[in-house]
N, C-alpha and C positions, 0 to 999 in steps of 0.2 A: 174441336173440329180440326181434321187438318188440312192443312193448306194446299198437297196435293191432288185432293176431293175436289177440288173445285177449278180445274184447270178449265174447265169448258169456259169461266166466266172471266178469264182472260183478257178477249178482245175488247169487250166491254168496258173491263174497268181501264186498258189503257185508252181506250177513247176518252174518258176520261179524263185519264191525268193528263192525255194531251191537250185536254181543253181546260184544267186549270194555268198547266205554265201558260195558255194564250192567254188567260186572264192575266197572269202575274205579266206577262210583256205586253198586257198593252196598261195596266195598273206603272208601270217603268215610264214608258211613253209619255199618257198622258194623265198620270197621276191623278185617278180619278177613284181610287177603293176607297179613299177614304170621306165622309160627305166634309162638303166645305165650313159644317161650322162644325165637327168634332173639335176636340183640344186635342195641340200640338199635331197637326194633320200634316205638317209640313215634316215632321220626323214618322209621322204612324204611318203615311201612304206608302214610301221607297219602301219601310219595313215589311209592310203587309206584303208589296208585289216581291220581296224576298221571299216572302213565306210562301205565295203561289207556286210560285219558281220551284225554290226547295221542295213543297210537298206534291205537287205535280208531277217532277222527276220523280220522286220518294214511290209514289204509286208504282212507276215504272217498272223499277225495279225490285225482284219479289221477294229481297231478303229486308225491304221495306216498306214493302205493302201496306202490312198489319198499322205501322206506325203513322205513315202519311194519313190514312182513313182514317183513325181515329183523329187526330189534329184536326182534320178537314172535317170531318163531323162538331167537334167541340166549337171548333174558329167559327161554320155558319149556323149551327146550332144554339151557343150563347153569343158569339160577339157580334155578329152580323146580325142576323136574327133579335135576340134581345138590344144590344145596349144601340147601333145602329137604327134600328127597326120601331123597340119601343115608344121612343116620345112621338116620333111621328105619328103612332098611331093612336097617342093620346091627345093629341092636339086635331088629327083630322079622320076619328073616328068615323064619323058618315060619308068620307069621303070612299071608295070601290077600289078606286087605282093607289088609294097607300097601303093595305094589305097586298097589293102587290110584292111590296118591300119584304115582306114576310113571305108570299110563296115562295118565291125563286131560290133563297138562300134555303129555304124548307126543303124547294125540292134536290137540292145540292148535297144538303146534311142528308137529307134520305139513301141519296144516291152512295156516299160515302160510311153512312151507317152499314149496309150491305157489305159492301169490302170490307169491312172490317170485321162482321160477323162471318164471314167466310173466310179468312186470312186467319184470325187469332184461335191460340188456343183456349179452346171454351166447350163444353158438353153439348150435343146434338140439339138439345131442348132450350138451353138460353140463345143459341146461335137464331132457332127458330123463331122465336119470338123477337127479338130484335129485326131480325129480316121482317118479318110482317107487320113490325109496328111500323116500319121505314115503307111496308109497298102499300099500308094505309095512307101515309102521313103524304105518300106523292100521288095519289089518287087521288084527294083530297085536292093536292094544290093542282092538280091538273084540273077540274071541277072548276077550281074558281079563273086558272087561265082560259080558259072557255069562255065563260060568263064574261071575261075582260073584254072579248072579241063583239058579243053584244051591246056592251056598256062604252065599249069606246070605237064603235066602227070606223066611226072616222079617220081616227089614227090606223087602224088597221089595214082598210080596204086598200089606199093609197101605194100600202107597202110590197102587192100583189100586183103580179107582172100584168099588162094591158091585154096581152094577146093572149094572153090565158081565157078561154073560153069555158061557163057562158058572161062572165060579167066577174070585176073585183068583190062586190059583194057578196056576189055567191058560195065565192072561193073563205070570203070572212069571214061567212056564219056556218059557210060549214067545216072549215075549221075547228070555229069553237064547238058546236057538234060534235066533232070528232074527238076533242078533246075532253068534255064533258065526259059520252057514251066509253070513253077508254080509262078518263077515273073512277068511274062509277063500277066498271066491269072488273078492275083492280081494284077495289073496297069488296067487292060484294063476291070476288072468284068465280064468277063466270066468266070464261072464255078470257080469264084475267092474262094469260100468256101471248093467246093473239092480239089483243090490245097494246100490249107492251112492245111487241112487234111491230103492230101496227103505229102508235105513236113513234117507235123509234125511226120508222122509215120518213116519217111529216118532217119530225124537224129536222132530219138528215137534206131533206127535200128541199127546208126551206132556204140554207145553204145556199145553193146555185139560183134557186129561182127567186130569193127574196134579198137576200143579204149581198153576196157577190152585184148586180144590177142597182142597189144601193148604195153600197161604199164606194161604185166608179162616181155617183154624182155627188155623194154628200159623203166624205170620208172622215167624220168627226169620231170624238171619243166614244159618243152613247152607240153609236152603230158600231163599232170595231168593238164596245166592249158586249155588245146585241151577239155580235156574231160569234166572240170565244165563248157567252153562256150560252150559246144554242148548243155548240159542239159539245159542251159540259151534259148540256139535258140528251143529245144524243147517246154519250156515253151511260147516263142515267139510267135512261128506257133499257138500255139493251142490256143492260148488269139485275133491271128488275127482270126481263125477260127471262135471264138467263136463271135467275134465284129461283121462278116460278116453273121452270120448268125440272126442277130438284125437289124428291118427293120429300118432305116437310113430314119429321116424328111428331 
């Protein structure tokens, strides 16, 4: 596949990479990529937010696209995802919110799988299939970010501006609603394009209305680092968008 075929999904993927260097700068900051009981974190964290950094820009630019993608696929596909993500979820299996651990980085790898089937050189049919396994594997994790908004309203409702009418919780469940009904419709390819659209506009949204009003009162790590994975799933949505809207051999 070549790489000039696919210029439409540009904006996309630099949304993107802009939203991993904010990862890799705020991983600089406040040295929080790596969890606090890995081994040797005090040398793996600076490195990893180098590697943000590096593969962020790498996106950027398109005579490095192909390379940062895939890195970026492999890094939250097996290191995030498996060796990060594993034991947690073997220690607190019935727990809801530690398969959280596992979407996010899933729906990242997804995101970056995409680019990279669009960027590399590779026959029209494996590009295909890669792309589709990646706009399953984040329809899926949107499914169960949905279900998070049910399972933990409380954390959620909070985070929803007051004046927003008709009520914070309204805004929470339907939310996760939206989020649900948009990976279900990307699974299943109905109206899977508008969804993608559609979801890319929420978390674009949540930006200003949820994160900015946020970070003026509580400007911690987990919210700064809340807000560069949002711009990241921003750039997600819109690179699935953009996949979905490219007729598939």
């Amino acid at each position: 596949m070549e790489a000039n075929d696919n210029r439409s999904m540009e904006f996309g993927w630099r949304v993107f990479g802009l939203g991993i260097v904010a990862v890799g700068i705020v991983g600089f900051v406040w040295g929080d990529l790596v969890p606090k009981w890995f081994p040797e974190r005090q040398v793996l964290g600076p490195a990893a937010a180098i590697f943000m950094l590096v593969t962020g820009l790498g996106i950027e630019w398109r005579r490095t696209t192909v390379w940062a993608a895939a890195a970026l696929a492999v890094y939250y596909g097996l290191i995030v995802l498996l060796l990060e993500n594993g034991s947690a979820i073997v220690k607190n299996y019935a727990v809801y919110g530690t398969y959280f651990g596992v979407a996010e980085p899933l729906a990242i790898a997804s995101g970056a799988l995409i680019i990279y089937a669009a960027t590399a050189d590779m026959d029209a049919a494996r590009a295909a299939r890669l792309t589709r396994f990646a706009q399953l594997a984040f329809g899926a994790c949107a499914v169960f970010f949905g279900g998070a908004h049910f399972v933990y309203m409380s954390a959620t409702a909070p985070l929803i501006p007051k004046w927003l009418p008709p009520s914070q919780e309204f805004w929470g469940y339907a939310t996760g609603v939206f989020h649900i009904l948009g990976g279900l419709a990307i699974i299943a390819g109905i109206q899977a394009r508008l969804a993608a659209i559609l979801l890319t506009v929420m978390y674009a949204s949540f930006i200003p209305l949820v994160f900015v009003p946020v970070l003026m009162t509580e400007p911690s790590a987990f919210r700064w680092t809340e807000l560069a994975t949002t711009i990241v799933l921003v750039g997600v949505t819109w690179v699935i968008a953009d996949s979905l809207a490219r007729r598939q051999p």
